[in-house]
C-alpha positions as CSV (number, residue, x, y, z in Angstrom):
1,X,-49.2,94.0,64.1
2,X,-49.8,97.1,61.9
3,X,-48.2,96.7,58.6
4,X,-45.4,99.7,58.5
5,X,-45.7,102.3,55.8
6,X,-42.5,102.8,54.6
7,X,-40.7,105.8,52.5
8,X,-38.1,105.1,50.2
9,X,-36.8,108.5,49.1
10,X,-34.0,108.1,46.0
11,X,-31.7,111.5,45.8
12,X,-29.0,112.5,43.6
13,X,-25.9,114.7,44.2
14,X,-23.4,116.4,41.7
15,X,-20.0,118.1,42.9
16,X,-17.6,118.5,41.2
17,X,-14.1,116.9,42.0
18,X,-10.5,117.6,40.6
19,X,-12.7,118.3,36.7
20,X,-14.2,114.6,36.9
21,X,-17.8,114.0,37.4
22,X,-18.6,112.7,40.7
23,X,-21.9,111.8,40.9
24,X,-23.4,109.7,43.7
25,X,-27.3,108.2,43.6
26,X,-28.4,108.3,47.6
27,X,-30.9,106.0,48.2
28,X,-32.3,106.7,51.5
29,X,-35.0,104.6,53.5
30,X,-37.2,106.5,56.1
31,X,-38.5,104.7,58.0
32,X,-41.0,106.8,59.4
33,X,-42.3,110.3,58.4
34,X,-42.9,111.8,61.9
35,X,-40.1,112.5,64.7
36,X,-41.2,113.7,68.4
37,X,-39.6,116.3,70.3
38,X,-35.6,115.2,71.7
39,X,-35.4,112.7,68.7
40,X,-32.7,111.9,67.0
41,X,-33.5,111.9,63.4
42,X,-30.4,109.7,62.2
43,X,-31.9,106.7,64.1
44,X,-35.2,106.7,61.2
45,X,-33.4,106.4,58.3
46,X,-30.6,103.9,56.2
47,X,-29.0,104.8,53.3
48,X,-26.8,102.9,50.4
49,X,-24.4,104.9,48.1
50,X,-24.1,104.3,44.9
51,X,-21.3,105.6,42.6
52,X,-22.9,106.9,39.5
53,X,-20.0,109.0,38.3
54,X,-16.6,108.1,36.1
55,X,-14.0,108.6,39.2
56,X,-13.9,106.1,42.3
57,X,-15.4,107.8,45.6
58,X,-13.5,107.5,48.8
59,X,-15.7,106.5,51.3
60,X,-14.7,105.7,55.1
61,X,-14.8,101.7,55.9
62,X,-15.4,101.6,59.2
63,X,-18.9,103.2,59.9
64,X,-18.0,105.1,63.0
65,X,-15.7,107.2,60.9
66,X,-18.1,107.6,57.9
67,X,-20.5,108.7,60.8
68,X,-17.7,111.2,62.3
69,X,-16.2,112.5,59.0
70,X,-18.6,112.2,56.1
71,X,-22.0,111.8,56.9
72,X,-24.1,115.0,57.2
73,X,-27.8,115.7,57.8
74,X,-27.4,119.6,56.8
75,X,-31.1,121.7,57.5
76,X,-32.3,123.8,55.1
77,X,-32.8,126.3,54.6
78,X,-28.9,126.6,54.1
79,X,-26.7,128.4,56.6
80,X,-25.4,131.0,54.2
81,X,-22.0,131.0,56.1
82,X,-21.3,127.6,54.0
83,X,-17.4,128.1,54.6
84,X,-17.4,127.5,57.7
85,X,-20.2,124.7,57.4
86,X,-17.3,123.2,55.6
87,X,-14.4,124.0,57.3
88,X,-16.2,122.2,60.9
89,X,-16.5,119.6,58.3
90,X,-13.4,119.1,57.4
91,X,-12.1,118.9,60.4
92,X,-14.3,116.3,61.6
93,X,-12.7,114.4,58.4
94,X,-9.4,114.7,59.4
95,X,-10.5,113.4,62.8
96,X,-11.9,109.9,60.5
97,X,-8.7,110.0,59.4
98,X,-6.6,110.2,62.2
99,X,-9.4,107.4,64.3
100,X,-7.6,104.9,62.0
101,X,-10.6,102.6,61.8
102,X,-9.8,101.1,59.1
103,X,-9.1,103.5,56.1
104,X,-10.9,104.4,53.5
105,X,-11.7,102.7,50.2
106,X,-12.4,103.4,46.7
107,X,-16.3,102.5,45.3
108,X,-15.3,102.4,41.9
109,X,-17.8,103.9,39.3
110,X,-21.4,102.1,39.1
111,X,-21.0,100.0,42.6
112,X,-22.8,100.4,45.8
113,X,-22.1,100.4,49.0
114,X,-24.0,99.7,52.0
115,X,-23.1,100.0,56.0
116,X,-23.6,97.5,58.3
117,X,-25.3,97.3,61.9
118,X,-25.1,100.8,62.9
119,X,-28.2,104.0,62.9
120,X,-26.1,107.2,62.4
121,X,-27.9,109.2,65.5
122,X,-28.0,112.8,64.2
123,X,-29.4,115.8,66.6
124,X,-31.3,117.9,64.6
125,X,-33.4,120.9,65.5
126,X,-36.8,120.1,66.7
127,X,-39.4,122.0,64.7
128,X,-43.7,121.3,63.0
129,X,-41.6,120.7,59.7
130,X,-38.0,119.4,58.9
131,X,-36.3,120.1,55.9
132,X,-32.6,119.1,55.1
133,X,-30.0,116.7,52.7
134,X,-28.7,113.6,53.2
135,X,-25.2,114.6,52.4
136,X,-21.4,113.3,52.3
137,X,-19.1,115.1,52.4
138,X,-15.7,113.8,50.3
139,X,-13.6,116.5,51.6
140,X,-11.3,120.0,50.4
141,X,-15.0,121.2,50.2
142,X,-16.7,118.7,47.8
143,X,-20.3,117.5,49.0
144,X,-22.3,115.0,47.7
145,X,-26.0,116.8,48.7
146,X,-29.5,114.7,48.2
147,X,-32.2,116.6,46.9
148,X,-34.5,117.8,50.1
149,X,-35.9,115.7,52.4
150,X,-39.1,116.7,55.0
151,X,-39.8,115.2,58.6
152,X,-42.9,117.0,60.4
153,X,-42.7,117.5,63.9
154,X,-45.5,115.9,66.0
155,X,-46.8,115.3,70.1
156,X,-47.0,111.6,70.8
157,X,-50.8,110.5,71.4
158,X,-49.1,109.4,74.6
159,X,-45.8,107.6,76.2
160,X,-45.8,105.0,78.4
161,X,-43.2,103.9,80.7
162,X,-42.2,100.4,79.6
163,X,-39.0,99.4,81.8
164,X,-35.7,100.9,83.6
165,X,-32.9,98.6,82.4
166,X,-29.5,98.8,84.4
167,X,-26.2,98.4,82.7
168,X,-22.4,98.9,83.4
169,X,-23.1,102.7,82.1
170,X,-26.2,103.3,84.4
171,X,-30.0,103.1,84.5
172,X,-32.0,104.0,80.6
173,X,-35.6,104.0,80.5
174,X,-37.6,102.2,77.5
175,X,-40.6,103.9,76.6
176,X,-43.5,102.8,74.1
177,X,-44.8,105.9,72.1
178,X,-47.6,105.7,70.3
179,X,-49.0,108.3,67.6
180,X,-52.2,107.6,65.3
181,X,-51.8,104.4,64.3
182,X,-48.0,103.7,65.4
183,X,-46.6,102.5,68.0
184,X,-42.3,102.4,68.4
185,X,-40.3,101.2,71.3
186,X,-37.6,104.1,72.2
187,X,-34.4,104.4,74.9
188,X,-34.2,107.4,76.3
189,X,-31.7,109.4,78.0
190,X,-32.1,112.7,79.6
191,X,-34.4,114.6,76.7
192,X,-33.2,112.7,74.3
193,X,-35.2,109.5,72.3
194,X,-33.5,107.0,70.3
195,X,-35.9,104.6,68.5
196,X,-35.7,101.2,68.3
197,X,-38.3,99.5,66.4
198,X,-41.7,99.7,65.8
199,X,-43.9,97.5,67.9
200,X,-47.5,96.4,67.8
201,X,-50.4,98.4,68.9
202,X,-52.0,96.6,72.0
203,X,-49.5,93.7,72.8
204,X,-47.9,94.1,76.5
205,X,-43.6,95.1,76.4
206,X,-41.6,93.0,78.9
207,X,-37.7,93.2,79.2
208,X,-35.6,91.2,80.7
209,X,-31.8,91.0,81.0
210,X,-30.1,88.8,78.1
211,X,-25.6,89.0,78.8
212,X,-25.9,91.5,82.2
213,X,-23.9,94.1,80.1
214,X,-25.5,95.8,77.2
215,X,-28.0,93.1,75.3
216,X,-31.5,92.5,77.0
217,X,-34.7,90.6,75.3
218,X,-37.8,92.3,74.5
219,X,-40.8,90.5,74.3
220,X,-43.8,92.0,72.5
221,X,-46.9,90.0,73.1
222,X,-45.2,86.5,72.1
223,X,-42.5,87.5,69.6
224,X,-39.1,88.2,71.3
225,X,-36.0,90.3,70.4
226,X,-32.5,91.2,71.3
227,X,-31.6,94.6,72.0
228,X,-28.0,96.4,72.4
229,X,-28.2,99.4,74.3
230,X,-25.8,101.8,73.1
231,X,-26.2,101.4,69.5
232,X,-30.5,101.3,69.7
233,X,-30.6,98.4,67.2
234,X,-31.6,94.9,67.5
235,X,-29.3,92.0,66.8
236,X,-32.2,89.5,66.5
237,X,-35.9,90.0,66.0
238,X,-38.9,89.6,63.4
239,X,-38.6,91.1,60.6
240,X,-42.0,93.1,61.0
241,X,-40.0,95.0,64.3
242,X,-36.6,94.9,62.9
243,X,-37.2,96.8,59.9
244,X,-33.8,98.5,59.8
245,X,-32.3,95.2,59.7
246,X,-34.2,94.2,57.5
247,X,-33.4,96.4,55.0
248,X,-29.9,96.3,55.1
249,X,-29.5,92.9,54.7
250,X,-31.7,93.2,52.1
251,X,-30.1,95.8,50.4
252,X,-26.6,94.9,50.7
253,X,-27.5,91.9,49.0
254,X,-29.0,93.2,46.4
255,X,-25.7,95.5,45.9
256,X,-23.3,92.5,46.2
257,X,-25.4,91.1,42.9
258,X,-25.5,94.5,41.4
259,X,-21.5,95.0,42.1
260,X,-20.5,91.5,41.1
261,X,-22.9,92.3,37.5
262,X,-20.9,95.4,36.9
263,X,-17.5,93.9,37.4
264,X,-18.0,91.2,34.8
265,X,-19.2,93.9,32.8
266,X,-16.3,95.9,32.8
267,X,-13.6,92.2,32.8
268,X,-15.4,91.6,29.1
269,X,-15.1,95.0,28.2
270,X,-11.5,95.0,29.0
271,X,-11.1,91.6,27.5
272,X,-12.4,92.7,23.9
């Protein structure tokens, strides 16, 4: 299987909050530079937050309600009615708030934060060239914004039909889409694509049913995988085709060291 070529974009925001610096360091992993028509961009990337300013951030716990409430791929260029950009905003935060998932926490100054087993499946505009921010929005109008990001637009070297899978919410089709030299599983429904994971060139796609609800196993060539329909991830696999979980275990790892380093940090400090 190909080797993926992966983006690792690191972006910075600055808002103001309350005459405290609230800075937050976005690191963002794409996953792929391309999208096809009916994609939805949210399913390419993962992110982790880190705090980088001197007042705790209040993110959501739960990551449906970061997902509703906070989490924002925003186009540029800018939609110059920004008020009621973030009014709609704040509303869908008060909606996080009232889901009651959980709460919200605190990420204290210099810890990171990473979200678990979930792609954050944004709609975006389908054009040759994508522009926008990474952004999250802390509410009463304060948005952390990345610097700009860019996705071209691109027409598939071709699709192919790789199974119909039935489940208690109806038929979805798995396709294989191929363009220059990559190859990634998708579900689709209606015009819309949700990818999966990136799959070998040449190697035949089987599925078969796994729990007869939502989980079915993909096989490509000899390696197999488990796939939940609904959330487009896979909940086992190789790590060459599950790249997104890859990276967040890997990276939630490396925050839980990085965390754990900067409270002892500040436990001597106070100790002195």
């Amino acid at each position: 299987m190909k080797k993926m070529n992966v983006i690792i974009a690191t972006l910075t925001g600055v808002a103001p909050l309350l005459f405290a610096e609230t800075n937050a360091l976005i690191e963002v992993k794409l996953f792929k530079d391309w999208v096809i028509k009916g994609e939805e961009i949210g399913g390419n990337i993962n992110l982790a937050i880190r705090n980088t300013g001197t007042v705790p951030i209040r993110l959501a716990k739960h990551p449906v309600n970061f997902d509703i409430g906070q989490l924002v791929i925003r186009p540029l260029p800018r939609n110059p009615d920004s008020y009621d950009e973030t009014k709609r905003q704040d509303f869908e935060y008060q909606m996080a708030v009232r889901n009651g998932l959980d709460g919200f926490f605190d990420l204290p100054p210099g810890e990171a934060h990473v979200y678990e087993d979930r792609k954050f499946l944004k709609h975006f505009p389908f054009s040759e060239e994508m522009q926008f921010t990474v952004s999250v929005y802390l509410r009463k109008g304060v948005w952390l914004d990345s610097e700009p990001m860019t996705l071209k637009g691109v027409v598939p070297d071709s699709e192919e039909h790789v199974a119909t899978i039935s489940t208690v919410n109806g038929p979805h089709d798995l396709v294989a889409v191929t363009y220059k030299n990559e190859r990634w599983l998708y579900s689709k429904g209606g015009a819309y694509y949700f990818s999966i994971c990136p799959i070998s060139l040449t190697d035949k796609i089987r599925v078969e049913p796994h729990d007869g609800k939502s989980l079915h196993k993909i096989w490509d060539g000899d390696k197999s995988m488990i796939y939940r329909l609904g959330q487009s991830i896979l909940t086992e696999g190789p790590d060459e085709n599950d790249v997104f979980g890859k990276w967040t275990r890997e990276r939630k790892q490396r925050a839980e060291a990085d965390n754990a380093e900067v409270r002892r940090k500040k436990a001597e400090a106070q100790a002195q």
